[in-house]
C-alpha positions in Angstrom: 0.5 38.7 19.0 -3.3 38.5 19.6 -5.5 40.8 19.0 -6.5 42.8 22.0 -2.5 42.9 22.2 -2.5 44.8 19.0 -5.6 47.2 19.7 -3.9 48.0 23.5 -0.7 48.8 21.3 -2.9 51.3 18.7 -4.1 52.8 22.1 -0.7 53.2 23.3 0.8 54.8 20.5 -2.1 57.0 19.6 -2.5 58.1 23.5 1.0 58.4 24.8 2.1 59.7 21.3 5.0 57.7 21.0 6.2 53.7 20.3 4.6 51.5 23.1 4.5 47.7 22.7 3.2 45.0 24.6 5.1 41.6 24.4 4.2 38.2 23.7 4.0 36.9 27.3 5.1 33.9 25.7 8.0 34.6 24.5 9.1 36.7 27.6 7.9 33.1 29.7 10.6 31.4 27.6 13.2 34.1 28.1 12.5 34.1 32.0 12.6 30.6 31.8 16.3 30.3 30.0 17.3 32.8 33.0 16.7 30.5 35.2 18.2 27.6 33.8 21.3 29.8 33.8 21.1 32.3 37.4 18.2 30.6 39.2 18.5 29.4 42.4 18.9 26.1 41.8 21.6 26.8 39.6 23.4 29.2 41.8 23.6 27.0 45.0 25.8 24.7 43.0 28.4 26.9 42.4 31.1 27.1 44.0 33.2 30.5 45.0 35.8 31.0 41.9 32.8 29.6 39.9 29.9 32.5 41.6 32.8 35.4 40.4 32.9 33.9 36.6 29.4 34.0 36.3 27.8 36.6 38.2 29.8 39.7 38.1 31.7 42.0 35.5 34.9 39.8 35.0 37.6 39.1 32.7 37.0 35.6 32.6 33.3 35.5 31.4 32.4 37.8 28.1 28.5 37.0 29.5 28.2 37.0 33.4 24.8 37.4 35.1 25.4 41.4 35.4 25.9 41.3 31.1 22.9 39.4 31.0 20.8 42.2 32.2 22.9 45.4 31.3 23.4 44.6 28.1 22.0 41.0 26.3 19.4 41.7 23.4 19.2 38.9 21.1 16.8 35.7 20.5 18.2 34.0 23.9 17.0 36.9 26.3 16.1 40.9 25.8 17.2 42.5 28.6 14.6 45.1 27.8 11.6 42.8 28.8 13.1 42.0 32.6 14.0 46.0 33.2 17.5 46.8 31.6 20.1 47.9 34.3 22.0 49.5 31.4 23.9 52.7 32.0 26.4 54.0 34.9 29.5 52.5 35.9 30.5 48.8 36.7 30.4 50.4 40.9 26.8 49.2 40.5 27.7 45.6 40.8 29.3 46.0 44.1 32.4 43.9 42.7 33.7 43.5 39.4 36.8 43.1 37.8 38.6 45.2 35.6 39.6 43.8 31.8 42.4 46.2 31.7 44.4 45.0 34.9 42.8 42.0 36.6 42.2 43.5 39.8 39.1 43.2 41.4 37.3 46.2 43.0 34.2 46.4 45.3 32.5 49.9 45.8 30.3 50.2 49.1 27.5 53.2 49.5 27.8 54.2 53.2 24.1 54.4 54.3 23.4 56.7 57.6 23.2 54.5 60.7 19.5 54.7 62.2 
């Protein structure tokens, strides 16, 4: 961490009276970057249907898809933290998932007013 890095985190924590960090850009750059290698769009255009619904939503299949990834992943790899955590709710924010329990797959629509 450099140091106007630290003296804009003193000013944070003495200001907004609680714990307030800025990251290493760095390190989020290298996070963002292994993202990508794994759900960019290069990536994604060379999957293939069976292959989108292992990796991208909730799934029995896949103990990490893309929706774990930012939900719930906080290790050396990537912090969901630094790319704005979805974490919380239920699974109906993916728009499909599949349940561990059964197998079955569900969707969940919001119906939006027609204008």
């Amino acid at each position: 961490m450099n140091e106007s890095q630290i003296v804009l985190n003193q000013y944070f924590s003495a200001k907004l009276k609680r714990s307030s960090s800025l990251h290493d850009v760095t390190e989020i750059s290298r996070q963002r970057e292994i993202f990508l290698d794994h759900y960019g769009p290069e990536q994604l255009t060379k999957m293939s249907g069976p292959e989108l619904l292992r990796q991208l939503p909730y799934n029995a299949t896949n103990d990490q898809p893309m929706d774990y990834w930012l939900e719930f992943k906080n290790d050396d790899e990537f912090n969901c933290r630094f790319f704005g955590s979805i974490l919380g709710g239920s699974a109906a924010k993916y728009g499909t998932w599949q349940e561990k329990k059964t197998g079955t797959w569900r969707t969940c629509c919001v119906a939006r007013p027609l204008t």
